[in-house]
PQR file with spaces between the fields and no chain letter, atoms N, CA, C, O and H, PARSE charges and radii, in Angstrom:
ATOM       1  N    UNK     1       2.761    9.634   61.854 -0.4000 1.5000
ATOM       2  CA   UNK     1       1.457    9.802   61.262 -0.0000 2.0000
ATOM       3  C    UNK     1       0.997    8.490   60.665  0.5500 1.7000
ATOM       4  O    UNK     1       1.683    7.476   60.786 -0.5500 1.4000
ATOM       5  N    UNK     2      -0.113    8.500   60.046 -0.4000 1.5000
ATOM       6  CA   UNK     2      -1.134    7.275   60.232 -0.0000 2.0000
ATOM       7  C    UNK     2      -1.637    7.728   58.361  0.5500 1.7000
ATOM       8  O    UNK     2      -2.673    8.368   58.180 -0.5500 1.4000
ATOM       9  H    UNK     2      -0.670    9.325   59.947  0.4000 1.0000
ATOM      10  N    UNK     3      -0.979    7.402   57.460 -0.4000 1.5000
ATOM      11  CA   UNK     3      -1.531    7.090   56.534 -0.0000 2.0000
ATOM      12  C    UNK     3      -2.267    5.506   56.171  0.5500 1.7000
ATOM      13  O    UNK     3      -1.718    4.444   55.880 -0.5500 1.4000
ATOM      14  H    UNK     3      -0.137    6.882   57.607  0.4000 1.0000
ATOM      15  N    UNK     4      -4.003    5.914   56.353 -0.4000 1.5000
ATOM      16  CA   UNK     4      -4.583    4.600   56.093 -0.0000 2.0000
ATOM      17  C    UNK     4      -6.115    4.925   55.381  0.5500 1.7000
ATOM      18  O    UNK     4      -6.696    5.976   55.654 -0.5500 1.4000
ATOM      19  H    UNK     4      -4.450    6.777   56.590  0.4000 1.0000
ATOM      20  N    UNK     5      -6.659    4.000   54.520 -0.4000 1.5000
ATOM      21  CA   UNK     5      -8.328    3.916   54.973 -0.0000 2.0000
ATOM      22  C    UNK     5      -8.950    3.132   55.972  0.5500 1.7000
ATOM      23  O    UNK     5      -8.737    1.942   56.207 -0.5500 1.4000
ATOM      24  H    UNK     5      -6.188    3.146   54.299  0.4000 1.0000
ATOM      25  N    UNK     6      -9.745    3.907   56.547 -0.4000 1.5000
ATOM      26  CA   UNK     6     -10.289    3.550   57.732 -0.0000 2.0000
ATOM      27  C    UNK     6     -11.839    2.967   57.835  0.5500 1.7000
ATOM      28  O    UNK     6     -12.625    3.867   57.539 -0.5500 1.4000
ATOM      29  H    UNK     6      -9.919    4.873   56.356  0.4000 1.0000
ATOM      30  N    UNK     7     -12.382    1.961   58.104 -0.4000 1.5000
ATOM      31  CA   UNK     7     -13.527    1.102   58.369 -0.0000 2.0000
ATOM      32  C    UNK     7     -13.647    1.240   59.676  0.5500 1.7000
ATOM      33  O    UNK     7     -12.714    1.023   60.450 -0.5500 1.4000
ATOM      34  H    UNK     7     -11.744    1.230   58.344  0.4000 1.0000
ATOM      35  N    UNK     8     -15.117    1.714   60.128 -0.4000 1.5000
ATOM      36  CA   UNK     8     -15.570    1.802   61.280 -0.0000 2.0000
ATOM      37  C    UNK     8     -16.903    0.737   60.910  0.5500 1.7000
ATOM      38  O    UNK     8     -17.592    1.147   59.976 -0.5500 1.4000
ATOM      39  H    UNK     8     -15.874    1.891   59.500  0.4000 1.0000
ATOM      40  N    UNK     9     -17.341   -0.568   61.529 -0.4000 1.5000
ATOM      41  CA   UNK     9     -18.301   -0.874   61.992 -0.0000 2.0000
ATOM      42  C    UNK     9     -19.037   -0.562   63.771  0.5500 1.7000
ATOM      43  O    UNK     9     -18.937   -0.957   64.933 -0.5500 1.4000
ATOM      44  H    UNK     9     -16.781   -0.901   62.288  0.4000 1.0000
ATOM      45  N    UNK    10     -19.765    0.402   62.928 -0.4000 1.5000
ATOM      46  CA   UNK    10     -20.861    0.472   64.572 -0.0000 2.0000
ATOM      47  C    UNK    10     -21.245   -0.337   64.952  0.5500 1.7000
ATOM      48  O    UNK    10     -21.263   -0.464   66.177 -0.5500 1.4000
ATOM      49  H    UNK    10     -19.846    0.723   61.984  0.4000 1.0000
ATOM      50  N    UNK    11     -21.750   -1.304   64.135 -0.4000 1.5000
ATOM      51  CA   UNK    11     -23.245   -2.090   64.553 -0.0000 2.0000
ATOM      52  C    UNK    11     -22.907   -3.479   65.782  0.5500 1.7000
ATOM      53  O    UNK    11     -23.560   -4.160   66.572 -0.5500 1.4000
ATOM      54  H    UNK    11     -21.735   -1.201   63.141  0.4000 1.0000
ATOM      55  N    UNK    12     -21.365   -3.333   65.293 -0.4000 1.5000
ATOM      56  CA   UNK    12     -20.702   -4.702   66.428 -0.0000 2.0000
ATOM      57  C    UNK    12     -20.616   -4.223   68.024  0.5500 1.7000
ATOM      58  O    UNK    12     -20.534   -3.037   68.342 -0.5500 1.4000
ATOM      59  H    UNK    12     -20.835   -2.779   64.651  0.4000 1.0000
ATOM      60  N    UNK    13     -20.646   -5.280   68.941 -0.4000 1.5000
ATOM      61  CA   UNK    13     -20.545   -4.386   70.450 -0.0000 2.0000
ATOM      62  C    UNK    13     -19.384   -5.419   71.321  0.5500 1.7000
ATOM      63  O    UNK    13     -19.616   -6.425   71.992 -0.5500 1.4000
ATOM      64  H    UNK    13     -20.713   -6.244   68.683  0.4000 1.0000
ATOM      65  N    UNK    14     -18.049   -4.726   71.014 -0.4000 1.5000
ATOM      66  CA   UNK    14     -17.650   -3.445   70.534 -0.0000 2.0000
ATOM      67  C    UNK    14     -17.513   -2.757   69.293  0.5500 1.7000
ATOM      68  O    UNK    14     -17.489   -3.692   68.492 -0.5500 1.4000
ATOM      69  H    UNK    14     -17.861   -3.908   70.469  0.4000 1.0000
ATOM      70  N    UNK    15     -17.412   -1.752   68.667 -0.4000 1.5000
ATOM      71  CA   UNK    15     -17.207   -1.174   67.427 -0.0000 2.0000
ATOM      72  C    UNK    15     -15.898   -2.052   66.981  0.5500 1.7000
ATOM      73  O    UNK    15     -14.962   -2.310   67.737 -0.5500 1.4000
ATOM      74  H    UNK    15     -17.431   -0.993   69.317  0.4000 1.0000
ATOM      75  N    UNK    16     -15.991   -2.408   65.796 -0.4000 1.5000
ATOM      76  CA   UNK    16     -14.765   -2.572   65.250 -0.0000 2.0000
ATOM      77  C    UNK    16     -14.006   -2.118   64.242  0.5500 1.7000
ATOM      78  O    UNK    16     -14.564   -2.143   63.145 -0.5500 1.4000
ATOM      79  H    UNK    16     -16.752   -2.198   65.182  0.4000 1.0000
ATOM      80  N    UNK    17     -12.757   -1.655   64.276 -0.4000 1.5000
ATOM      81  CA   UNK    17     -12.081   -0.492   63.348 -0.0000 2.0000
ATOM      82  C    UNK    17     -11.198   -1.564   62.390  0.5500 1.7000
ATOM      83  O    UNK    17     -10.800   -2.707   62.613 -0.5500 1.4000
ATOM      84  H    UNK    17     -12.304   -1.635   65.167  0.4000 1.0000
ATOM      85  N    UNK    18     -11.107   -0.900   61.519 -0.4000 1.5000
ATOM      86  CA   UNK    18     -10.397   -1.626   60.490 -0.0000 2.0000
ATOM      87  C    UNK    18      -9.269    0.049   59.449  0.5500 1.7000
ATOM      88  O    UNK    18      -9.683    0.891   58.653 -0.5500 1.4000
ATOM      89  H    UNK    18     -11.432    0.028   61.337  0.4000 1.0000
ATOM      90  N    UNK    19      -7.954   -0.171   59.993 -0.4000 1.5000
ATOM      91  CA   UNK    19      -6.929    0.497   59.080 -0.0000 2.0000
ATOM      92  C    UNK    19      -6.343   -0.411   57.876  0.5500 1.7000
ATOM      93  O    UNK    19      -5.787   -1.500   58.021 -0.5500 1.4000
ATOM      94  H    UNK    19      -7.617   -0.855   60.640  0.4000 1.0000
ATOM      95  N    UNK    20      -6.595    0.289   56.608 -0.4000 1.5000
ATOM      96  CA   UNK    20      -5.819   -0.750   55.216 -0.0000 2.0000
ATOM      97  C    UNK    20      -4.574    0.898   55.430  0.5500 1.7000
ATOM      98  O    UNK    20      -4.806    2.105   55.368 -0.5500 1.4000
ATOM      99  H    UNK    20      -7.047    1.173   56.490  0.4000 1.0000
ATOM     100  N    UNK    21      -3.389    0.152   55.669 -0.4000 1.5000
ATOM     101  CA   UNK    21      -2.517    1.428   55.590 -0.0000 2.0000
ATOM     102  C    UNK    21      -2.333    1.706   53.876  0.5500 1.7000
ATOM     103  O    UNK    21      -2.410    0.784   53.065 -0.5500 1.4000
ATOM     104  H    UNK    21      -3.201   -0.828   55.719  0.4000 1.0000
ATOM     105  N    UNK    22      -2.142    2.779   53.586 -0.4000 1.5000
ATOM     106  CA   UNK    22      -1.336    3.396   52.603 -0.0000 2.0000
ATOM     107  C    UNK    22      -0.124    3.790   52.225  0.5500 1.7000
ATOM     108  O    UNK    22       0.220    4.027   51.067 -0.5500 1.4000
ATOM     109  H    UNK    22      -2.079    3.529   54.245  0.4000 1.0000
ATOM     110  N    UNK    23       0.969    3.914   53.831 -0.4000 1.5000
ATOM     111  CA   UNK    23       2.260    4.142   53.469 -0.0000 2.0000
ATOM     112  C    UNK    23       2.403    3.380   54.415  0.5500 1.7000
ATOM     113  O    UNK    23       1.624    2.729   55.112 -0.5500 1.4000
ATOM     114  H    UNK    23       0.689    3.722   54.771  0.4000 1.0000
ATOM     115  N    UNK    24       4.132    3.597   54.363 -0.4000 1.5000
ATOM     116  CA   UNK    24       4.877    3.120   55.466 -0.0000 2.0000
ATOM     117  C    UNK    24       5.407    1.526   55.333  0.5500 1.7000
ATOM     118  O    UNK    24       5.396    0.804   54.336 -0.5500 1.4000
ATOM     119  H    UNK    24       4.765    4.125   53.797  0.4000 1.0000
ATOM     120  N    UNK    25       5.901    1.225   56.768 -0.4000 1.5000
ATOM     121  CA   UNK    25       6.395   -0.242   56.616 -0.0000 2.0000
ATOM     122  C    UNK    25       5.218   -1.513   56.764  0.5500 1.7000
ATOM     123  O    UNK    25       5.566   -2.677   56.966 -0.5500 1.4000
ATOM     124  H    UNK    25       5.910    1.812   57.578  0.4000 1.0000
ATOM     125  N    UNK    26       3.875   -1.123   56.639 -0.4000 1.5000
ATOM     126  CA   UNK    26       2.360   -1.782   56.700 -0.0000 2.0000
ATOM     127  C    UNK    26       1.767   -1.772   55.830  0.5500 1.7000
ATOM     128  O    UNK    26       0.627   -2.236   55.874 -0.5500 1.4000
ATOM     129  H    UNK    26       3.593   -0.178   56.475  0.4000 1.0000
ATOM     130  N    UNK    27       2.490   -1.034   54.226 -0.4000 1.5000
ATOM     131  CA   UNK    27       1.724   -0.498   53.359 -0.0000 2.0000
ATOM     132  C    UNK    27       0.894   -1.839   53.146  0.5500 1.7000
ATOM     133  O    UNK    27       1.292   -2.923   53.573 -0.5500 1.4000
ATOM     134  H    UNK    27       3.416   -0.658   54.191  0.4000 1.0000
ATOM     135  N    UNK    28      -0.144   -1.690   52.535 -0.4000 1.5000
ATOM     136  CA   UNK    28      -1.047   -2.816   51.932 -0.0000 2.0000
ATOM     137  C    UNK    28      -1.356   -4.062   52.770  0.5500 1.7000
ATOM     138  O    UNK    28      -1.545   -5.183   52.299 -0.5500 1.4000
ATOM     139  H    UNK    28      -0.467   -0.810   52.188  0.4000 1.0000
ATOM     140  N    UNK    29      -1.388   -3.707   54.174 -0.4000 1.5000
ATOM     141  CA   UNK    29      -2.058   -4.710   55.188 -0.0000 2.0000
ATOM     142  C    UNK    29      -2.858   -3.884   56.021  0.5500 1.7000
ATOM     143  O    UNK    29      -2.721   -2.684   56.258 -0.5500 1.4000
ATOM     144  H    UNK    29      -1.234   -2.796   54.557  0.4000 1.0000
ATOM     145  N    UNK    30      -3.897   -4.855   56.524 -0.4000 1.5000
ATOM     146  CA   UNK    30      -4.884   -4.630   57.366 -0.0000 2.0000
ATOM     147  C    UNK    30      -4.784   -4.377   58.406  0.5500 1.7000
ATOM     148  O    UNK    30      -4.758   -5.550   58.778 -0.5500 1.4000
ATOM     149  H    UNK    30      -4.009   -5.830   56.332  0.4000 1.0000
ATOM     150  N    UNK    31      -4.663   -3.633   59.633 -0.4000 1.5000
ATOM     151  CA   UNK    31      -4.175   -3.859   60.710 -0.0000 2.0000
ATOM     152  C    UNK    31      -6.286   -3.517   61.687  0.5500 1.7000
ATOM     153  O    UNK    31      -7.193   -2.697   61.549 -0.5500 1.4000
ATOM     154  H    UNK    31      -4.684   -2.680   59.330  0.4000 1.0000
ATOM     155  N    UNK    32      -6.012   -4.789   62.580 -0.4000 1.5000
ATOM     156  CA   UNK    32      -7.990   -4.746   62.875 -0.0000 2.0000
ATOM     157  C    UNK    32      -7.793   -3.959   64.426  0.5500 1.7000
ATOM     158  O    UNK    32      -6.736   -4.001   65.054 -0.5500 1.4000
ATOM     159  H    UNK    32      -5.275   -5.455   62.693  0.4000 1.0000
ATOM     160  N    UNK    33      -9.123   -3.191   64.927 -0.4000 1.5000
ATOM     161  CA   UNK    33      -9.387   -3.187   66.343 -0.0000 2.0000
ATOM     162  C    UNK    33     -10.578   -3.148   66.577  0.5500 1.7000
ATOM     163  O    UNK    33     -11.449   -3.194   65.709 -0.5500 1.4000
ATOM     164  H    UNK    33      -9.982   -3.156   64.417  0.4000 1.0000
ATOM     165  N    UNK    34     -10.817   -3.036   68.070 -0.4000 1.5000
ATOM     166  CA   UNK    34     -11.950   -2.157   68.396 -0.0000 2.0000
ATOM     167  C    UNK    34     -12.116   -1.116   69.362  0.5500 1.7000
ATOM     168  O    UNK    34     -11.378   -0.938   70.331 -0.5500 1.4000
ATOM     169  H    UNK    34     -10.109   -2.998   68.776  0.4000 1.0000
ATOM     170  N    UNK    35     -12.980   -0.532   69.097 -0.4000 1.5000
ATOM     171  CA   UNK    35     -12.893    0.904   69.648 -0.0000 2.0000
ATOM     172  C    UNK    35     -14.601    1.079   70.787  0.5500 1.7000
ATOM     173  O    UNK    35     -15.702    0.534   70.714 -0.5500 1.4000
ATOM     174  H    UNK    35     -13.580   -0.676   68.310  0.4000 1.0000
ATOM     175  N    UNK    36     -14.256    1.671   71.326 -0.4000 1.5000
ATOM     176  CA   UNK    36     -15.518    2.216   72.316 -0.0000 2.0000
ATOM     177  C    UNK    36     -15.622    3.902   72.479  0.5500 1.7000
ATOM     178  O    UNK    36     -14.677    4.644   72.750 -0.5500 1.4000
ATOM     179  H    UNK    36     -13.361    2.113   71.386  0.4000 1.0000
ATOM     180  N    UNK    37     -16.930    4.275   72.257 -0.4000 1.5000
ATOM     181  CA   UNK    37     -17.131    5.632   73.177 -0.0000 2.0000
ATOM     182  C    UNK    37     -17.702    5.863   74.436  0.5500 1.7000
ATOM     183  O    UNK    37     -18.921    5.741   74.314 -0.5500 1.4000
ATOM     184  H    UNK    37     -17.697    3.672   72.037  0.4000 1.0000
ATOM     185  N    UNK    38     -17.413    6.123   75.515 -0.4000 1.5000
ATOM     186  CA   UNK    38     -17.849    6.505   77.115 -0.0000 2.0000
ATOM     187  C    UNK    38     -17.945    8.223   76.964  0.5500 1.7000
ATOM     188  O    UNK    38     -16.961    8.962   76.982 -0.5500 1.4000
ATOM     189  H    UNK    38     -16.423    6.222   75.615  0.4000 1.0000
ATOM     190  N    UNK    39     -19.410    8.683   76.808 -0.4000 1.5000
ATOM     191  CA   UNK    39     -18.934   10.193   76.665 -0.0000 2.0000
ATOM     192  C    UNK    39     -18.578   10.702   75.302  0.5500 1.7000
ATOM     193  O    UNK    39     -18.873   10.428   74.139 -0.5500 1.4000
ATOM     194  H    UNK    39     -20.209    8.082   76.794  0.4000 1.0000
ATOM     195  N    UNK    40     -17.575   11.834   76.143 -0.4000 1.5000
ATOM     196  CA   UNK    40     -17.055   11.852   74.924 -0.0000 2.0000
ATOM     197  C    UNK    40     -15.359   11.518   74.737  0.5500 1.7000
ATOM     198  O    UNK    40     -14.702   12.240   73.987 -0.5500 1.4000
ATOM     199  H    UNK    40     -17.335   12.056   77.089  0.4000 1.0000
ATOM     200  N    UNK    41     -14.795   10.527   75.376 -0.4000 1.5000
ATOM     201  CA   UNK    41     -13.780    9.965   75.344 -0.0000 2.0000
ATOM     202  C    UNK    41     -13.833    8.247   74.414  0.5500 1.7000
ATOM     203  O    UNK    41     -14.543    7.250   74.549 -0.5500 1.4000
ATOM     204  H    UNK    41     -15.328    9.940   75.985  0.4000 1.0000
ATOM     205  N    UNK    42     -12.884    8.547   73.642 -0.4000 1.5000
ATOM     206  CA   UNK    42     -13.184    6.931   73.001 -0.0000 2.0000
ATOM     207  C    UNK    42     -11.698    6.139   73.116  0.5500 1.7000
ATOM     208  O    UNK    42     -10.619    6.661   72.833 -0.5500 1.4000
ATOM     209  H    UNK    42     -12.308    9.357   73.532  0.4000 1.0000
ATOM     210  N    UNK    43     -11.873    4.890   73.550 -0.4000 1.5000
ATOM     211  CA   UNK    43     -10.570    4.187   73.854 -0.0000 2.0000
ATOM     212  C    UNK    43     -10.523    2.951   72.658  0.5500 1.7000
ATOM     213  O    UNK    43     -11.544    2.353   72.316 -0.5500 1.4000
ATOM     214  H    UNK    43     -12.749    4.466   73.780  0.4000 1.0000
ATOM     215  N    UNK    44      -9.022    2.641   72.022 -0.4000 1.5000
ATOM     216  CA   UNK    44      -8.623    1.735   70.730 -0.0000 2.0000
ATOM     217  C    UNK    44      -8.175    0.582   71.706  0.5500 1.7000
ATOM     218  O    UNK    44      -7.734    0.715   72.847 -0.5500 1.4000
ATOM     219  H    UNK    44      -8.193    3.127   72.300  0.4000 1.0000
ATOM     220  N    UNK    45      -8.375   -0.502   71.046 -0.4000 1.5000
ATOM     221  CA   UNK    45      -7.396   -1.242   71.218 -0.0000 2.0000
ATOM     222  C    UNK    45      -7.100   -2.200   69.811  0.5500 1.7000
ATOM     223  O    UNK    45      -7.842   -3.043   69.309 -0.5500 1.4000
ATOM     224  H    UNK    45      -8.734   -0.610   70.118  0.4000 1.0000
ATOM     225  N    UNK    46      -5.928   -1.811   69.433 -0.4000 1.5000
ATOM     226  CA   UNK    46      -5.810   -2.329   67.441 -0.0000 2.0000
ATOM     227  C    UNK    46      -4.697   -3.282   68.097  0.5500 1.7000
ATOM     228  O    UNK    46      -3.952   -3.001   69.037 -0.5500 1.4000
ATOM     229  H    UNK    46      -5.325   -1.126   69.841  0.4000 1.0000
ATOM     230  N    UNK    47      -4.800   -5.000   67.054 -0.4000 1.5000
ATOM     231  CA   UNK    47      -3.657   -5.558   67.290 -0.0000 2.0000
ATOM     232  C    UNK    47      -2.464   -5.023   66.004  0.5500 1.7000
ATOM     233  O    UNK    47      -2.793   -4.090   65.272 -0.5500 1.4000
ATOM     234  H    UNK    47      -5.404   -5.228   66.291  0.4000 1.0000
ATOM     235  N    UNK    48      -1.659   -5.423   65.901 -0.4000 1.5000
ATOM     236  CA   UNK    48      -0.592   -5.408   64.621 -0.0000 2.0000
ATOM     237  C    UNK    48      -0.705   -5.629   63.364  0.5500 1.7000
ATOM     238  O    UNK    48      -1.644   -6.378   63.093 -0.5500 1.4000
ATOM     239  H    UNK    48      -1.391   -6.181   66.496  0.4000 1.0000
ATOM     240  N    UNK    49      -0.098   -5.257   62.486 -0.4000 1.5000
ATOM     241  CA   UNK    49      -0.407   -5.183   61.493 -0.0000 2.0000
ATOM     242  C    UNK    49      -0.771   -6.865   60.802  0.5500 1.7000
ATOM     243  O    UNK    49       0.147   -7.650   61.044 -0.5500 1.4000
ATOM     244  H    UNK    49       0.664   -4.648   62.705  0.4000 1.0000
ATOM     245  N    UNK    50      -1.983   -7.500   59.982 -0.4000 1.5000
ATOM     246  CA   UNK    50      -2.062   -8.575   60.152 -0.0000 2.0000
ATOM     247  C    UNK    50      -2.586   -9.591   61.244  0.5500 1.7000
ATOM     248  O    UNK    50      -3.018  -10.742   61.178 -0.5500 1.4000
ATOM     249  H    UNK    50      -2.728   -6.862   59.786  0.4000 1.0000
ATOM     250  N    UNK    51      -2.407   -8.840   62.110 -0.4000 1.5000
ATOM     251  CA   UNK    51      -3.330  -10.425   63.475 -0.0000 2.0000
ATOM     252  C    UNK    51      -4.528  -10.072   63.618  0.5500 1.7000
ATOM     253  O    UNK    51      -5.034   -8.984   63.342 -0.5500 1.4000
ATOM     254  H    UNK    51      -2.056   -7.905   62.164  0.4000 1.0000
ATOM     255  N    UNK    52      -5.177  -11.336   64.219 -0.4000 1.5000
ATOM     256  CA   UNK    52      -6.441  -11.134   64.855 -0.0000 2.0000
ATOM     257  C    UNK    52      -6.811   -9.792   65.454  0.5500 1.7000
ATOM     258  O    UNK    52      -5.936   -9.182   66.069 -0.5500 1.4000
ATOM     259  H    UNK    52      -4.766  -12.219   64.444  0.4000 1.0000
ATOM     260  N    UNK    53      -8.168   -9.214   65.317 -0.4000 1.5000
ATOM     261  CA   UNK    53      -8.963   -8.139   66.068 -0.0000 2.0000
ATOM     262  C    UNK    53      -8.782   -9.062   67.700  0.5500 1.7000
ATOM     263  O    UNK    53      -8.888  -10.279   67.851 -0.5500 1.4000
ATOM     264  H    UNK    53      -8.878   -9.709   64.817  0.4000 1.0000
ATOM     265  N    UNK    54      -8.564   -8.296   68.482 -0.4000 1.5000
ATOM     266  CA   UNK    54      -8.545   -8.301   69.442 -0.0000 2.0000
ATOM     267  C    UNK    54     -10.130   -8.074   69.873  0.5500 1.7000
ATOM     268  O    UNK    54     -10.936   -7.265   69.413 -0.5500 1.4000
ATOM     269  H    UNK    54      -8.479   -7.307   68.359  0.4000 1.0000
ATOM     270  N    UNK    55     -10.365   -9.446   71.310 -0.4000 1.5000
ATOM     271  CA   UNK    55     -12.071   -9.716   71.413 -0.0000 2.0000
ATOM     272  C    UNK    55     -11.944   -8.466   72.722  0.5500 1.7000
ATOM     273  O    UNK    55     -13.103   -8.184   73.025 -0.5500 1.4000
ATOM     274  H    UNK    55      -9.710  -10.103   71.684  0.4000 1.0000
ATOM     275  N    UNK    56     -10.897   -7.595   73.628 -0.4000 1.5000
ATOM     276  CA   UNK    56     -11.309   -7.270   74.602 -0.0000 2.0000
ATOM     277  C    UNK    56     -10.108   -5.897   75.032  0.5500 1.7000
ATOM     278  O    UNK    56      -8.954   -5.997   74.616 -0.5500 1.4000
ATOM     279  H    UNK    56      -9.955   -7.824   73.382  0.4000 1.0000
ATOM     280  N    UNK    57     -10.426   -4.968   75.673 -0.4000 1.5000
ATOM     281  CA   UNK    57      -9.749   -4.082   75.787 -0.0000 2.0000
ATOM     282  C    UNK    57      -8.448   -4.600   77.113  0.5500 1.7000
ATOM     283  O    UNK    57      -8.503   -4.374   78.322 -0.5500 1.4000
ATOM     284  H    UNK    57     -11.364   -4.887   76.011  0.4000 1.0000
ATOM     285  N    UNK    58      -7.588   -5.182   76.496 -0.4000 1.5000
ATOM     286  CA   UNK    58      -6.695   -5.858   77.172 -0.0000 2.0000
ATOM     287  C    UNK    58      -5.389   -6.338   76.179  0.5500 1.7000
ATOM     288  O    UNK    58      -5.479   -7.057   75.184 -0.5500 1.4000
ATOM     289  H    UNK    58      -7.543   -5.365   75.514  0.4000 1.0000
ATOM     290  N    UNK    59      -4.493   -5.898   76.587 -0.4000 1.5000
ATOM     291  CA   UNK    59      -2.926   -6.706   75.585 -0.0000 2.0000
ATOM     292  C    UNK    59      -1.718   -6.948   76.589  0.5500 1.7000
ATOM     293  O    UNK    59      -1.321   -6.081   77.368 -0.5500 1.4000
ATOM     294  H    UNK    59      -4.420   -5.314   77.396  0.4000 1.0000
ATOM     295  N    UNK    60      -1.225   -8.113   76.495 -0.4000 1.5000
ATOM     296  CA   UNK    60      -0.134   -8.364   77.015 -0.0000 2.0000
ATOM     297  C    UNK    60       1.152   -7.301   76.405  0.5500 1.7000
ATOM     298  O    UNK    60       1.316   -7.026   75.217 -0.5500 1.4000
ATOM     299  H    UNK    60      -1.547   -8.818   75.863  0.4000 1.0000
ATOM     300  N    UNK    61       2.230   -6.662   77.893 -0.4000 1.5000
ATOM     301  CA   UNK    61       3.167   -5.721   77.486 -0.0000 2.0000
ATOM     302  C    UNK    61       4.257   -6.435   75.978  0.5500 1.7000
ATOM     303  O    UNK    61       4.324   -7.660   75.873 -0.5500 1.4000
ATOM     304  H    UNK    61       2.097   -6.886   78.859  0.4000 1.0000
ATOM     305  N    UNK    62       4.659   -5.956   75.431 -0.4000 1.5000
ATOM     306  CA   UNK    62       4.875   -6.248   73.805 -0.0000 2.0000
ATOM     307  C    UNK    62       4.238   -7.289   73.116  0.5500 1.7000
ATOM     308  O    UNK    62       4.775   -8.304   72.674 -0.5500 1.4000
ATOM     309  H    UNK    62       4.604   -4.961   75.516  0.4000 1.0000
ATOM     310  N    UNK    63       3.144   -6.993   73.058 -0.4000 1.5000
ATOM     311  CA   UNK    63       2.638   -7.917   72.193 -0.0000 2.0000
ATOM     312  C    UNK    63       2.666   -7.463   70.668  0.5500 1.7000
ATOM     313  O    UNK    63       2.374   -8.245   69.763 -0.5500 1.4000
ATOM     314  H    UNK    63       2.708   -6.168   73.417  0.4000 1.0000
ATOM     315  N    UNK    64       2.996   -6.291   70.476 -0.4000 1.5000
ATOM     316  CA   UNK    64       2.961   -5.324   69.046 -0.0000 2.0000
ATOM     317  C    UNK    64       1.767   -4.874   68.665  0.5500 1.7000
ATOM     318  O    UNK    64       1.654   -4.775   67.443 -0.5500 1.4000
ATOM     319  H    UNK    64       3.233   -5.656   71.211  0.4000 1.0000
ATOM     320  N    UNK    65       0.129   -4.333   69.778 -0.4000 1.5000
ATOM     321  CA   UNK    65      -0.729   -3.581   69.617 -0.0000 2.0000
ATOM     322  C    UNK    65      -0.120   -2.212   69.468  0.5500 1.7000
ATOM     323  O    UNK    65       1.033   -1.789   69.381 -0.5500 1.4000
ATOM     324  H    UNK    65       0.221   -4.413   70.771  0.4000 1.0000
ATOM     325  N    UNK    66      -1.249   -1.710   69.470 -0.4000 1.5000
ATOM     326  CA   UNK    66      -1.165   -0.256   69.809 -0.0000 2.0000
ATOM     327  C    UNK    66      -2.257    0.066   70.598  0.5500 1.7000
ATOM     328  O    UNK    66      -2.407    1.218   71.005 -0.5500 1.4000
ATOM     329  H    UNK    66      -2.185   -2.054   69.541  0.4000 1.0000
């Protein structure tokens, strides 16, 4: 589970999400993404806890997104 507060900016294209976690091993870091809706399906792409927002729906295999 995903204890966080959550920041959604619409107004960017793509949306960009912002988790400040609350528990866990992330407590008290930022972890950035962005998000899209097609429909009614919406796809994330968040980097790790701490790095750059990611500019594009694309991650190299372990890079530590989600």
């Amino acid at each position: 589970m995903l204890d966080a507060k959550l920041h959604i900016d619409a107004l960017c294209a793509p949306m960009e999400i912002d988790y400040l976690h609350k528990a866990g091993p992330s407590k008290g870091r930022v972890q950035k993404g962005i998000m899209e809706w097609t429909g009614e399906d919406v796809r994330f792409c968040m980097a790790a806890a701490g790095q750059d927002r990611p500019a594009e729906f694309s991650c190299e295999p372990g890079a530590g997104g989600l």
